[in-house]
N, C-alpha and C positions, 0 to 999 in steps of 0.2 A: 398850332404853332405857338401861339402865345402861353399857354399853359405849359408848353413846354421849356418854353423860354424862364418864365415865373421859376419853373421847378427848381431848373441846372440852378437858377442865381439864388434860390431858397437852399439847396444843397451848399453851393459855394458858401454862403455866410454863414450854416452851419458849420462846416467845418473850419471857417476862419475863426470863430470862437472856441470851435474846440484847440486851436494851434495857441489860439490867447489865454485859456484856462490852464495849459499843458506848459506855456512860459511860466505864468504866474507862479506853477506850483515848483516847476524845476528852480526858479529864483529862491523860491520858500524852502526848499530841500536845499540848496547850496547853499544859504546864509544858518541852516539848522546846522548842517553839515561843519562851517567854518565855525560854528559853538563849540561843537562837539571837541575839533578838534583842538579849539584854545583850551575847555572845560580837562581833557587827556591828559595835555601838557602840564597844565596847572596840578592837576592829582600824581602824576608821577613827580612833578619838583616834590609835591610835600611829602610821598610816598620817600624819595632820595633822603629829606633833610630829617624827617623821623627815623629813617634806619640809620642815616648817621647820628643821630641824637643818643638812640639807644649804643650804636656801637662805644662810642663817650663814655655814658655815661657806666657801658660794660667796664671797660677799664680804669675808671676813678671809684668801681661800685656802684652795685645799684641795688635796690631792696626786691623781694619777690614780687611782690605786689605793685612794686614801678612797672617792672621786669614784664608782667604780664597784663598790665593798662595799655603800654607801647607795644610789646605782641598784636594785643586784640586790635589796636589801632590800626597797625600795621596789617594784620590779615583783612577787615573791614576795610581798607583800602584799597587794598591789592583786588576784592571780589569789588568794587566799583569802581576800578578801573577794568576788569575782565568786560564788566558789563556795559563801559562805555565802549570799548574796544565793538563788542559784538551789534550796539546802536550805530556805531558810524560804517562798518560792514554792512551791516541792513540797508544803512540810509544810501552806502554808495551801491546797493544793486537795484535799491528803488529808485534813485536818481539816474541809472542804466535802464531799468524798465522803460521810465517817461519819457529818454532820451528817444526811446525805440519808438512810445508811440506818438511822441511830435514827430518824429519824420515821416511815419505811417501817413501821421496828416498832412503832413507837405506834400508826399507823391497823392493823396484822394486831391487835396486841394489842387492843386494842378491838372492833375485828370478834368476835373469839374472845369476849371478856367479851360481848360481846351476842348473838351464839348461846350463849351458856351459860345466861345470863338466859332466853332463850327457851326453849333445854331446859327448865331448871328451874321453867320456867310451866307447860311441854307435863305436865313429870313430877307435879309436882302435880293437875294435870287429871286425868292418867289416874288417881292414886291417888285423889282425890274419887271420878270416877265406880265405881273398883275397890270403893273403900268403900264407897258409896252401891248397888253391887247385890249384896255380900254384903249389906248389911243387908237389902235387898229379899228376897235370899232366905232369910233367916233369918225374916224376917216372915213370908213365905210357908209356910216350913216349922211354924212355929209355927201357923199360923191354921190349915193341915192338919190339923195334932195332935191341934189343940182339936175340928176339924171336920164 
């Protein structure tokens, strides 16, 4: 009984750390997550304020060579915002994953805390009835005695 007892509550803080490891990371993914999507915002404003620069500067004139610095700009932008886009999709299916297996751990961890409970019913039991036939046999020994 006692080994077994040991066990469930070695299982139990197992996975009370894994439920701790599994916040930690989900906090770590959400505040990546809330970068990501200030860092998106911020590349589309300047992506906005460059195509309007060049559309400006399209119609007061612009030289070839402007014309194609603010292009390249503009395309080099647009491919690192594609690729932030496709980082914060990532980040919000990995943030669905962990979601999935913190709660995994919540129903083990509870499983575990309810066979522990149940041990700790069964262990009591047994100690009642353990006490209850020492006493028997000390009464018995006694009545002997007196006999």
């Amino acid at each position: 009984m006692k080994y077994k007892k040991i066990s469930l509550s070695i299982l139990e803080e197992i996975e009370i750390k894994k439920i701790e490891k599994e916040i930690i990371n989900i906090k770590n993914m959400s505040l990546k997550q809330e970068d990501n999507n200030k860092q998106l915002k911020l590349l589309i404003k300047y992506e906005k304020e460059y195509i309007k620069q060049i559309n400006n500067r399209l119609l007061s004139g612009i030289g070839v060579y402007q014309w194609k610095n603010y292009n390249n700009f503009i395309s080099i932008l647009s491919v690192i915002i594609k690729d932030n886009r496709n980082m914060i999709q990532k980040n919000k299916e990995l943030i669905k994953e962990k979601l999935k297996i913190w709660s995994e751990s919540q129903k083990k961890l509870k499983f575990w805390q309810s066979l522990s409970v149940i041990n700790k019913k069964q262990i009591l039991k047994f100690k009642k009835t353990e006490e209850q036939t020492i006493n028997d046999n000390y009464v018995q020994l006694k009545f002997l005695k007196k006999g």
